[in-house]
DSSP file (Angstrom, degrees, kcal/mol; ACC not computed):
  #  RESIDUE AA STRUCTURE BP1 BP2  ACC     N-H-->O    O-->H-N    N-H-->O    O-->H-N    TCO  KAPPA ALPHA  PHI   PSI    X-CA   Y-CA   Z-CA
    1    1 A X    >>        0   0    0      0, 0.0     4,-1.7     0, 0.0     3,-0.8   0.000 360.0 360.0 360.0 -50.9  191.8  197.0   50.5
    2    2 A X  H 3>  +     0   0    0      2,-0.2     4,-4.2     1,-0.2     3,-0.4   0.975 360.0  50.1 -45.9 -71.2  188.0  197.1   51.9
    3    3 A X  H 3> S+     0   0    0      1,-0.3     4,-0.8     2,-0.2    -1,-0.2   0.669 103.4  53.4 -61.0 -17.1  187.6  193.7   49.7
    4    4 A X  H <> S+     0   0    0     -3,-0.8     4,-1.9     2,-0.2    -1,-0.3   0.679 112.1  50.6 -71.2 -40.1  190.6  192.0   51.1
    5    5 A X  H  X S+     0   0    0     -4,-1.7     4,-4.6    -3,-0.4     5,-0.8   0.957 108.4  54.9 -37.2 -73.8  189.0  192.8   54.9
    6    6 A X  H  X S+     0   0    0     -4,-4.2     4,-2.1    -5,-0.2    -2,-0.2   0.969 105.7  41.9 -45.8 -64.6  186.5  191.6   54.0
    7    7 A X  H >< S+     0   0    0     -4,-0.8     3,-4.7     2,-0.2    -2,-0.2   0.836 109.6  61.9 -43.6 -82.8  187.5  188.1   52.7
    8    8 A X  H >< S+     0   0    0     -4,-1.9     3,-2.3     1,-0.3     6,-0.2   0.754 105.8  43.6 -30.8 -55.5  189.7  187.7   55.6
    9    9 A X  H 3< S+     0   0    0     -4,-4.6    -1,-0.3     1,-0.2    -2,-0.2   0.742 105.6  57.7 -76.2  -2.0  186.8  187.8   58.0
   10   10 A X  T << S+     0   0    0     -3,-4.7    -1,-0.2    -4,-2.1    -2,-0.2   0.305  77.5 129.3-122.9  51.7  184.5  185.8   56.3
   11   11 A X    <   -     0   0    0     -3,-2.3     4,-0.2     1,-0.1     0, 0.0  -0.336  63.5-133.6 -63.9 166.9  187.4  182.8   56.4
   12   12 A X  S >  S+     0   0    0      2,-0.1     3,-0.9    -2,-0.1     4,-0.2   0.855 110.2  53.0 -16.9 -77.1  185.5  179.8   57.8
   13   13 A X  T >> S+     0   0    0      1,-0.3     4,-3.7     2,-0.2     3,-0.8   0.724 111.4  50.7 -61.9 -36.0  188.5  179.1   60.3
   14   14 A X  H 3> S+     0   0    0      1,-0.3     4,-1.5     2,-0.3    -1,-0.3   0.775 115.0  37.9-117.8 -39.3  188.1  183.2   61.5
   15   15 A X  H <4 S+     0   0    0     -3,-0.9    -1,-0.3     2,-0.2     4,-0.3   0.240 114.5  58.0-124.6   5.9  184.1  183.3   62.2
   16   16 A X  H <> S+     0   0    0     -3,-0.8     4,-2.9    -4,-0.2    -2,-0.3   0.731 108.2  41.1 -79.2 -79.4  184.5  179.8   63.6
   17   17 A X  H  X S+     0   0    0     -4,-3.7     4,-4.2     1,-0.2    -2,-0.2   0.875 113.3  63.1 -51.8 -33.4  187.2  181.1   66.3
   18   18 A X  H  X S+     0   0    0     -4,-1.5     4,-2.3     2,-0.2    -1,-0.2   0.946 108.9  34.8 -38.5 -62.5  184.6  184.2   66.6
   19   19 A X  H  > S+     0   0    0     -4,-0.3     4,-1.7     1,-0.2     5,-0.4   0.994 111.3  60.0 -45.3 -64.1  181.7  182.0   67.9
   20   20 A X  H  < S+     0   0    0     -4,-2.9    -2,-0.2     2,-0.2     4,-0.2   0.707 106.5  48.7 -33.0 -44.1  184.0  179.8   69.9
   21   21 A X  H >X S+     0   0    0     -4,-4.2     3,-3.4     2,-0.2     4,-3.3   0.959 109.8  54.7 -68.8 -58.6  185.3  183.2   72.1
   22   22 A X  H 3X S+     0   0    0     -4,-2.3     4,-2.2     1,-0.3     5,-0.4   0.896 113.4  38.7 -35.6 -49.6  181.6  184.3   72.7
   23   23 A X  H 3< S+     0   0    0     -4,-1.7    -1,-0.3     1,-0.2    -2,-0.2   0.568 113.2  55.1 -98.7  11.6  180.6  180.9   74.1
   24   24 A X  H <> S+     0   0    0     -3,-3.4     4,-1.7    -5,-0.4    -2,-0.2   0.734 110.0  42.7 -84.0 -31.5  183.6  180.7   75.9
   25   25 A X  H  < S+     0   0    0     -4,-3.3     4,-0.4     2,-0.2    -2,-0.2   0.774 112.6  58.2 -80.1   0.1  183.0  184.2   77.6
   26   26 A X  T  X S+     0   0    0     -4,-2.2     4,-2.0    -5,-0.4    -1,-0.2   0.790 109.6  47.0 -73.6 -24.3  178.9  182.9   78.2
   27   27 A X  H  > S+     0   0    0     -5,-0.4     4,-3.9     1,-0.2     5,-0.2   0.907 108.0  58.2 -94.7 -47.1  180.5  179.9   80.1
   28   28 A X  H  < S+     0   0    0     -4,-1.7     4,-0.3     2,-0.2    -1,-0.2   0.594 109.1  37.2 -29.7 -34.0  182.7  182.3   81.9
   29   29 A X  H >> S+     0   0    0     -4,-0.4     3,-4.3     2,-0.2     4,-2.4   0.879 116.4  62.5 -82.0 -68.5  180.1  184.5   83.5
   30   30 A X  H 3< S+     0   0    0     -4,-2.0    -2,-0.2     1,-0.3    -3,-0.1   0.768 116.4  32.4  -3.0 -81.5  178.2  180.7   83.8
   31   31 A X  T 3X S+     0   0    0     -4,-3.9     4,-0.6     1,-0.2     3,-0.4   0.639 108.2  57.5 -78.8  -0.8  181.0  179.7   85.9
   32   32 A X  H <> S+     0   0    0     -3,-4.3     4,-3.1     1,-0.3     2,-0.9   0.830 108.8  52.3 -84.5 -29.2  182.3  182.6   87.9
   33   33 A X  H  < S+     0   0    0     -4,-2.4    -1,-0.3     1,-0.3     0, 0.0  -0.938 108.0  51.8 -82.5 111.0  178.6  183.0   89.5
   34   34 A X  H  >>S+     0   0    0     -2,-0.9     5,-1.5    -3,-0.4     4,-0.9  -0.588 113.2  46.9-127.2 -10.4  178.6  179.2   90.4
   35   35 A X  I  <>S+     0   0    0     -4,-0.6     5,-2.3    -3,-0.5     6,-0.3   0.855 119.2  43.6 -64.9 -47.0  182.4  180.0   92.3
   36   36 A X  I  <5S+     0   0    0     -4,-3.1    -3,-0.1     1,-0.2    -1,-0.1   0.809 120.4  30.5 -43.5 -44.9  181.1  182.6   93.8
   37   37 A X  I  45S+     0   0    0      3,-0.1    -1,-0.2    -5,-0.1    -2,-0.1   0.634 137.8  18.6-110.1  -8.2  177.7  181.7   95.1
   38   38 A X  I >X5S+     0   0    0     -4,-0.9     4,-1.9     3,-0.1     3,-1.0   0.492 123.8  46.3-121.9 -78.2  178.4  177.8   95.8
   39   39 A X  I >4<S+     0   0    0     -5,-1.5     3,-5.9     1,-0.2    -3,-0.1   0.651 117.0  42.8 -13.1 -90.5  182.6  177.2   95.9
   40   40 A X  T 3><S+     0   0    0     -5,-2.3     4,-1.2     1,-0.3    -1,-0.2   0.504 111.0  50.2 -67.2 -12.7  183.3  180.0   98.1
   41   41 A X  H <> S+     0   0    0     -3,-1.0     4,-2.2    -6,-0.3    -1,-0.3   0.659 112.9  46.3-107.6  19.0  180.8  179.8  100.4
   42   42 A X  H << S+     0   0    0     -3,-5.9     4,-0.3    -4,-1.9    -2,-0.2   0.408 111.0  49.2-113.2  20.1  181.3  176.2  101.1
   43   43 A X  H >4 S+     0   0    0     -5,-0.2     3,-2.3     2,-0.1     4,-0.3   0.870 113.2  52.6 -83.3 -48.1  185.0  176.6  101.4
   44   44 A X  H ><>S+     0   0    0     -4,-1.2     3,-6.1     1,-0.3     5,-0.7   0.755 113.3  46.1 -29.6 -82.2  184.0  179.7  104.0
   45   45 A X  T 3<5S+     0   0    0     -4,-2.2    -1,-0.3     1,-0.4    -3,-0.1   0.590 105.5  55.9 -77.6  -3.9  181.7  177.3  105.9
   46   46 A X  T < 5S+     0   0    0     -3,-2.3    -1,-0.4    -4,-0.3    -2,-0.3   0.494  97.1  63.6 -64.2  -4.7  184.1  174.7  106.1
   47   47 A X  T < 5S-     0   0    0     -3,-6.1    -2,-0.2    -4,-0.3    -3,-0.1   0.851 116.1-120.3 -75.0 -52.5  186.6  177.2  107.8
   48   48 A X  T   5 +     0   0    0     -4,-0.5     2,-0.3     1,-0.3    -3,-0.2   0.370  69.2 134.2 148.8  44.0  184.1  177.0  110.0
   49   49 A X      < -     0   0    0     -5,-0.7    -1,-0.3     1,-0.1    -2,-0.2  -0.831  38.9-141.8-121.4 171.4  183.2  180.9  110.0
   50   50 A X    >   -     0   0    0     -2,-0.3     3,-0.5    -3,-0.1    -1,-0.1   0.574  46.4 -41.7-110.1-132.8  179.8  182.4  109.7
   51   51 A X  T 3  S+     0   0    0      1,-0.3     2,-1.0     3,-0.0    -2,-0.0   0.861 134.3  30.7 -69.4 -72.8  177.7  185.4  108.1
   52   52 A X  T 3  S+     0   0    0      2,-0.1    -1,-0.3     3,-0.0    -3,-0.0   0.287  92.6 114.4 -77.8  12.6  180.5  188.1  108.8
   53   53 A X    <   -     0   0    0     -2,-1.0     3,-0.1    -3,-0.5    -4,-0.0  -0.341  61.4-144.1 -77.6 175.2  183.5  186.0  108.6
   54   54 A X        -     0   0    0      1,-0.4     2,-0.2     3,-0.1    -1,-0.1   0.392  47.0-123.9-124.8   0.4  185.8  186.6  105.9
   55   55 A X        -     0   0    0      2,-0.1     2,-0.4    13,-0.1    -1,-0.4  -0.448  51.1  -6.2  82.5-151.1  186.7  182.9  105.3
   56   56 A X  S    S+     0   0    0     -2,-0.2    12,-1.4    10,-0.1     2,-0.3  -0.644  94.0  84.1 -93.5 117.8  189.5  180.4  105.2
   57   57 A X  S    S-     0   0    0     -2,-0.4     9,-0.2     9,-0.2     2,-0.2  -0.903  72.1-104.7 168.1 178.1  192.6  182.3  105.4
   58   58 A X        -     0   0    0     -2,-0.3     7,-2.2     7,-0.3     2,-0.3  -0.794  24.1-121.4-141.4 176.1  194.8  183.8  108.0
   59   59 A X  E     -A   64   0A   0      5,-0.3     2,-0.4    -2,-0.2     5,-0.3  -0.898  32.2-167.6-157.8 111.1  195.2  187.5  109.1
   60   60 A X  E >   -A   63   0A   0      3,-2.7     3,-1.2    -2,-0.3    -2,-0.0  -0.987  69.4 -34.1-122.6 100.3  199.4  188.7  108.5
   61   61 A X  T 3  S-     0   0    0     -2,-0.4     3,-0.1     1,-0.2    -1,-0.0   0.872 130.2 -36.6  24.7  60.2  200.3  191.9  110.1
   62   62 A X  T 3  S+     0   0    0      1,-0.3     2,-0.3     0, 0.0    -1,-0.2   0.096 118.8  85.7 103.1 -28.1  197.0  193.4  109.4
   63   63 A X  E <  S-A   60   0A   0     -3,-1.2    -3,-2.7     2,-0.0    -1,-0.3  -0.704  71.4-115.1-117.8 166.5  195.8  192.1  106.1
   64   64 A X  E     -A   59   0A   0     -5,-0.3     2,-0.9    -2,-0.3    -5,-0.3  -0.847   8.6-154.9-107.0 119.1  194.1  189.1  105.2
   65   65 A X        -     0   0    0     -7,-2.2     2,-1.3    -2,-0.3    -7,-0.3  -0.447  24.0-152.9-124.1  59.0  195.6  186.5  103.0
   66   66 A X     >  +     0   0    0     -2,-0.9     4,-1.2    -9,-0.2    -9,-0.2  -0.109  21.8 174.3 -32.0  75.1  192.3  184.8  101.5
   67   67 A X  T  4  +     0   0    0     -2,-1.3     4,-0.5   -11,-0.3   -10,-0.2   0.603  69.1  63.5 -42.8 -35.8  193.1  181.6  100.9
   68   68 A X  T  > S+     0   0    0    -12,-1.4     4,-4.2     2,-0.2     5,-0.2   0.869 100.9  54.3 -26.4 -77.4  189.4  180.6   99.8
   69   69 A X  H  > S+     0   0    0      1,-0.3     4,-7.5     2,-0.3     5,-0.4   0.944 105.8  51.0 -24.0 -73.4  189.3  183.0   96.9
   70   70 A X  H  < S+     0   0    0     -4,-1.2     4,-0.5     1,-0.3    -1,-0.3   0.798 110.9  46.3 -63.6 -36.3  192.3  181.5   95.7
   71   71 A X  H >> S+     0   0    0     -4,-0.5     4,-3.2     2,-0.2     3,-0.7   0.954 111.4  53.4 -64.6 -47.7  190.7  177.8   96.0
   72   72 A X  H 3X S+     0   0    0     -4,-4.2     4,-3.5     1,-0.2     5,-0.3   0.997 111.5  46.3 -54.1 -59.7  187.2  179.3   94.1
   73   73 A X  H 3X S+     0   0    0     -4,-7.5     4,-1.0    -5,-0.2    -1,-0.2   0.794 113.2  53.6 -71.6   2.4  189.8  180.8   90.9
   74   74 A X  H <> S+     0   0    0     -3,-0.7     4,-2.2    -4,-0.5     5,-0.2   0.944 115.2  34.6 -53.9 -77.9  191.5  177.1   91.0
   75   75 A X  H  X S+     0   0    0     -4,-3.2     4,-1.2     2,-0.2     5,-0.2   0.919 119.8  53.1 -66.4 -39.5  188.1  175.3   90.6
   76   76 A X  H >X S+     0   0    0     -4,-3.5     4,-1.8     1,-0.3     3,-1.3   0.848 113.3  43.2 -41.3 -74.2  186.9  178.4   88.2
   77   77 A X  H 3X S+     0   0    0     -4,-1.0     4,-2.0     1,-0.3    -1,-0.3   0.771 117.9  47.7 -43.6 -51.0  190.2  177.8   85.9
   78   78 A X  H 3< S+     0   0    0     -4,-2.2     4,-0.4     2,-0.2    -1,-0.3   0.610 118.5  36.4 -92.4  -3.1  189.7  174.1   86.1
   79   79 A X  H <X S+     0   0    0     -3,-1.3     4,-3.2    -4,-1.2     3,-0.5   0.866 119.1  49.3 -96.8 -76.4  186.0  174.1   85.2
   80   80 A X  H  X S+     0   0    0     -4,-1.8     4,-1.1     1,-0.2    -2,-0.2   0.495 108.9  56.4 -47.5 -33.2  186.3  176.8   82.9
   81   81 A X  H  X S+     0   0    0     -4,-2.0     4,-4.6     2,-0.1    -1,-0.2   0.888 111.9  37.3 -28.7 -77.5  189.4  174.9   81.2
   82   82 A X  H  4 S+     0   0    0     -3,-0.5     5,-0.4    -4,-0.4    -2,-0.1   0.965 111.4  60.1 -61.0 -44.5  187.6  171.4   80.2
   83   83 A X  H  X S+     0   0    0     -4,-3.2     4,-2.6     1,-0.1     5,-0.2   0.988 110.8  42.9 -46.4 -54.8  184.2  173.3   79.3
   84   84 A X  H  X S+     0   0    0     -4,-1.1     4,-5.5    -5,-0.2     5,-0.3   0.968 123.2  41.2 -25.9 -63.1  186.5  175.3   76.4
   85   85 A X  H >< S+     0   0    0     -4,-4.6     3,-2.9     1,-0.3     2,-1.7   0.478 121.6  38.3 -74.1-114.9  188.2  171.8   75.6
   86   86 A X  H 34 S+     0   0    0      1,-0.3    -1,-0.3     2,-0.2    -2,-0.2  -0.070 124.1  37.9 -10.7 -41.6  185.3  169.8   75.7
   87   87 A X  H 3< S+     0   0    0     -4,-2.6    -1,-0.3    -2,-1.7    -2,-0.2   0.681 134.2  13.8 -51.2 -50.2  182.8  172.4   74.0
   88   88 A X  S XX S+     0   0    0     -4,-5.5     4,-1.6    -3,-2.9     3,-0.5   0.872 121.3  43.7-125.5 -59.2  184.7  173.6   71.9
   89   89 A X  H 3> S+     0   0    0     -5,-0.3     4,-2.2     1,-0.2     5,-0.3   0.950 114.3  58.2 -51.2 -62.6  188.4  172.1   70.7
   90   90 A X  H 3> S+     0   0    0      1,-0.2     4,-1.1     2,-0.2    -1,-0.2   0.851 109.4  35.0 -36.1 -56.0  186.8  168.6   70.7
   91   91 A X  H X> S+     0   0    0     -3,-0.5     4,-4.5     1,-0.2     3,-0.7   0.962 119.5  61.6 -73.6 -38.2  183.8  169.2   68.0
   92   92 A X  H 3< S+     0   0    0     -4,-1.6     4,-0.2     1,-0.3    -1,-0.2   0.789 106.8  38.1 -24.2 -58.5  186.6  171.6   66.4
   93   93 A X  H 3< S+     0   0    0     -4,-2.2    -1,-0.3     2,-0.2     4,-0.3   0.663 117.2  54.0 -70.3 -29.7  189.1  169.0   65.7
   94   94 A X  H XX S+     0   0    0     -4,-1.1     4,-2.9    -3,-0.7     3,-1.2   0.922 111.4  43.8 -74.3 -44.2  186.2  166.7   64.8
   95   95 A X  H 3X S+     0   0    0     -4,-4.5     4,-0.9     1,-0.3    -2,-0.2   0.630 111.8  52.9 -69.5  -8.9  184.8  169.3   62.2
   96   96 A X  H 3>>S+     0   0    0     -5,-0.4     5,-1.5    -4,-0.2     4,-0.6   0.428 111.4  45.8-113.5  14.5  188.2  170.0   60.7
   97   97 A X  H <45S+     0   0    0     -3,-1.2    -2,-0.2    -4,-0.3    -3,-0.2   0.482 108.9  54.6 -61.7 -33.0  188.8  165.9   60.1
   98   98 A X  H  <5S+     0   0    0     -4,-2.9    -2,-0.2     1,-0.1    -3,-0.1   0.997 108.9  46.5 -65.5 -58.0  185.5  165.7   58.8
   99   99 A X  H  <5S-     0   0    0     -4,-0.9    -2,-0.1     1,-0.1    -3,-0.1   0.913 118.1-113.6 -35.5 -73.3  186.9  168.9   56.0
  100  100 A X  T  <5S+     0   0    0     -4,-0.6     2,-0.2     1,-0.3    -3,-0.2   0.447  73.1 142.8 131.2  34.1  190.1  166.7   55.5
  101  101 A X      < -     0   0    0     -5,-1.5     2,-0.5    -8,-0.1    -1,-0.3  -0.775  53.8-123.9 -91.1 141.3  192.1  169.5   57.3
  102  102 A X        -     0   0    0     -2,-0.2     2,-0.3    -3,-0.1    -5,-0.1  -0.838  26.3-148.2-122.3 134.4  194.7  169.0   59.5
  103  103 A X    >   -     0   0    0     -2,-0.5     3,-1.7   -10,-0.2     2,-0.4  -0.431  17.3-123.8 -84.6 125.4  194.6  170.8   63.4
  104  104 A X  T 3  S+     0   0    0     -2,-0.3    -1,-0.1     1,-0.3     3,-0.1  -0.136 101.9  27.1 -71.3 149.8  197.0  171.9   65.2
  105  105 A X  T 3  S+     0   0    0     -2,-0.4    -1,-0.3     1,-0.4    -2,-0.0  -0.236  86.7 136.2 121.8 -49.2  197.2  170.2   68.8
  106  106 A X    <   -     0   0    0     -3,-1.7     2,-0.4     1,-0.1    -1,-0.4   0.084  63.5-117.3 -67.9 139.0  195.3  166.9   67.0
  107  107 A X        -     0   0    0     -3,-0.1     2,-0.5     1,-0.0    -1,-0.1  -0.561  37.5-130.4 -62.5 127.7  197.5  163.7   68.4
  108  108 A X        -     0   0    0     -2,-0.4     3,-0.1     1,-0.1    -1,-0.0  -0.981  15.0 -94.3-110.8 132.7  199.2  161.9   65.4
  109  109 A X        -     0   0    0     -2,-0.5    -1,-0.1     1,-0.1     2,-0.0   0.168  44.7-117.9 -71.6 131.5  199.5  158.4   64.2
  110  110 A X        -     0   0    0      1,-0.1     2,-0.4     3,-0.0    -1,-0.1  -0.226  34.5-107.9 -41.3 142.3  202.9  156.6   65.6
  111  111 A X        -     0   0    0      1,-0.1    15,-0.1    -3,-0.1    -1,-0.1  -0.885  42.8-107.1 -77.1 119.7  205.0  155.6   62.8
  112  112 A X        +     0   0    0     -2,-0.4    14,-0.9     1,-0.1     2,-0.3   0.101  47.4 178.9 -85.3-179.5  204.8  151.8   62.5
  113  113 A X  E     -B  125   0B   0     12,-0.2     2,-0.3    13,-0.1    12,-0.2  -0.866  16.2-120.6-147.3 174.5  207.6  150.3   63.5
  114  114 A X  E     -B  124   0B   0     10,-1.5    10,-0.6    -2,-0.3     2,-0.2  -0.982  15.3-123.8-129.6 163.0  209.4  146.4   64.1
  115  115 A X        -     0   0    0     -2,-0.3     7,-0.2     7,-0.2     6,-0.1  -0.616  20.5-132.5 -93.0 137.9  210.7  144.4   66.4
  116  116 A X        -     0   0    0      5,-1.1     4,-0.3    -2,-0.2    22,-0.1  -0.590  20.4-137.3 -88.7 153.1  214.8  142.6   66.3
  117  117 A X  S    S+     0   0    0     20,-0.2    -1,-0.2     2,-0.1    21,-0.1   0.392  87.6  51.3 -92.5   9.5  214.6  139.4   67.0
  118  118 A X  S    S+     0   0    0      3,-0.1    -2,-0.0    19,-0.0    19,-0.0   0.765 122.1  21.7-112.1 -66.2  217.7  139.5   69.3
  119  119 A X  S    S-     0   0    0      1,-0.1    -2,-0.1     2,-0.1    -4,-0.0   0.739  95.9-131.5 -71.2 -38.1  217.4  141.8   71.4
  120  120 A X        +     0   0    0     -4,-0.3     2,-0.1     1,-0.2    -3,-0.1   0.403  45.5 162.0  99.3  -9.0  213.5  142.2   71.2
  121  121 A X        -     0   0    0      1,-0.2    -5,-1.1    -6,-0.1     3,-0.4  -0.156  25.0-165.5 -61.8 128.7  213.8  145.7   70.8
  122  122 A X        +     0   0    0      1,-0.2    -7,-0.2    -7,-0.2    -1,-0.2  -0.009  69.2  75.0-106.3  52.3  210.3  147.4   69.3
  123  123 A X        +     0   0    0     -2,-0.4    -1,-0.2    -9,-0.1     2,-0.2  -0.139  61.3 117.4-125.9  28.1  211.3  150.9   68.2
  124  124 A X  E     -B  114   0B   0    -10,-0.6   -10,-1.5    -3,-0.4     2,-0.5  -0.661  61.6-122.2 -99.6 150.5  213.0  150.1   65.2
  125  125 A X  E >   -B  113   0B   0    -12,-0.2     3,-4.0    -2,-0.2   -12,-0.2  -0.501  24.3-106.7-100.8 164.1  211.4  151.5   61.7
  126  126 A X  T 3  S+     0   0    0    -14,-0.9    -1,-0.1    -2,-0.5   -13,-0.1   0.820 110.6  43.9 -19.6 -71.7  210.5  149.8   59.3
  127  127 A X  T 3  S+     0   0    0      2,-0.0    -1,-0.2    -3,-0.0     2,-0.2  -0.058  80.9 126.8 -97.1  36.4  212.7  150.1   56.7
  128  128 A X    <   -     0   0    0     -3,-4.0     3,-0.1     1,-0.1    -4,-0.0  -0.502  42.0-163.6 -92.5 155.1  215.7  149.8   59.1
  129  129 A X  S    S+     0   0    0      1,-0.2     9,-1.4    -2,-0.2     2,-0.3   0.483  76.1  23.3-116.4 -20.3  218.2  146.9   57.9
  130  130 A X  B    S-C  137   0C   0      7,-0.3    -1,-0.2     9,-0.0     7,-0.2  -0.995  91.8 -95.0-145.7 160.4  219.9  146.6   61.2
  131  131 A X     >  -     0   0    0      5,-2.0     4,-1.0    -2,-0.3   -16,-0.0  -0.271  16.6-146.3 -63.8 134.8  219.0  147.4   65.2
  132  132 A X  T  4 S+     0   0    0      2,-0.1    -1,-0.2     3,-0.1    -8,-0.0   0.848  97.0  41.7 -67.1 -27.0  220.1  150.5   66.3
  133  133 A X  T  4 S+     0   0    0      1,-0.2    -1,-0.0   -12,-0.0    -2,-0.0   0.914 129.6  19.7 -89.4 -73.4  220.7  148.9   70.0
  134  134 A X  T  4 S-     0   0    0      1,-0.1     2,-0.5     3,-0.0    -1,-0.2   0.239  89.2-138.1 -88.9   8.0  222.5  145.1   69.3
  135  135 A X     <  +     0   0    0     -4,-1.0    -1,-0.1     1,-0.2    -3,-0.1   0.229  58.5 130.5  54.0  -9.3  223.6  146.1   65.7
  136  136 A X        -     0   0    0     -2,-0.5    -5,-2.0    -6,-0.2     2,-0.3   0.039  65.5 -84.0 -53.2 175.9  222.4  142.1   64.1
  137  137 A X  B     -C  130   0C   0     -7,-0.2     2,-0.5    -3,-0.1    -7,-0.3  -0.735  36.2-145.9 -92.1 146.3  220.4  142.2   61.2
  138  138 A X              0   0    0     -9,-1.4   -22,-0.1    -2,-0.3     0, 0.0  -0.988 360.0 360.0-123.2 144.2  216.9  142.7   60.6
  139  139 A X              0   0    0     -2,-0.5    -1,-0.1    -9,-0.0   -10,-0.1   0.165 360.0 360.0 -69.3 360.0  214.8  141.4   58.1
């Protein structure tokens, strides 16, 4: 049982995904102090409010409906998004085409196709004998 653990965690694929969360949560801290200390206080001073203000948002029977905030975890999520793909899914997909593996997500080649010569239509496969739209024959 012990020796079966073991294999599993020392897949390739498994100590691979391992790294990949660790520098995705390094990039996380990375980017939540740069929402924090840059975003949100230039949505704040674009609100146009100063040290004690509480920023861009409006005040609804009593509470405060921080609107700001909610722009800062936007840009977070969208920063924090592309760094992942870019960082990480990209060279991922490149290192498992280099293996000769195939990834899921990876865009895959169109199936060739021809074109009828009455209609013009270009979706037709190959090894089609007549057009699915105008019914002639194709060669």
């Amino acid at each position: 049982m012990l020796k079966g653990f073991k294999n599993f965690l020392m897949q390739g694929d498994l100590i691979i995904i391992a790294v990949g969360l660790v520098v995705a949560l390094a990039f996380s801290t990375l980017i939540k102090a740069f929402t924090d200390s840059i975003i949100t206080p230039l949505i704040s001073a674009l609100s146009g409010g100063g040290v004690g203000s509480q920023g861009l948002g409006w005040h609804i029977k009593g509470q405060f409906v921080d609107v700001g905030t909610f722009i800062s975890a936007i840009v977070y999520f969208a920063i924090f998004m592309a760094v992942v793909y870019y960082v990480l899914v990209v060279p991922y997909r490149a290192y498992m085409a280099r293996q000769g593996k195939k990834v899921f997500g990876a865009p895959e080649p169109a199936a060739p196709t021809k074109t009828c010569p009455q209609c013009l239509s270009s979706d037709l496969p190959v090894a089609a004998t007549k057009c699915l739209h105008c019914a002639s024959a194709v060669s």
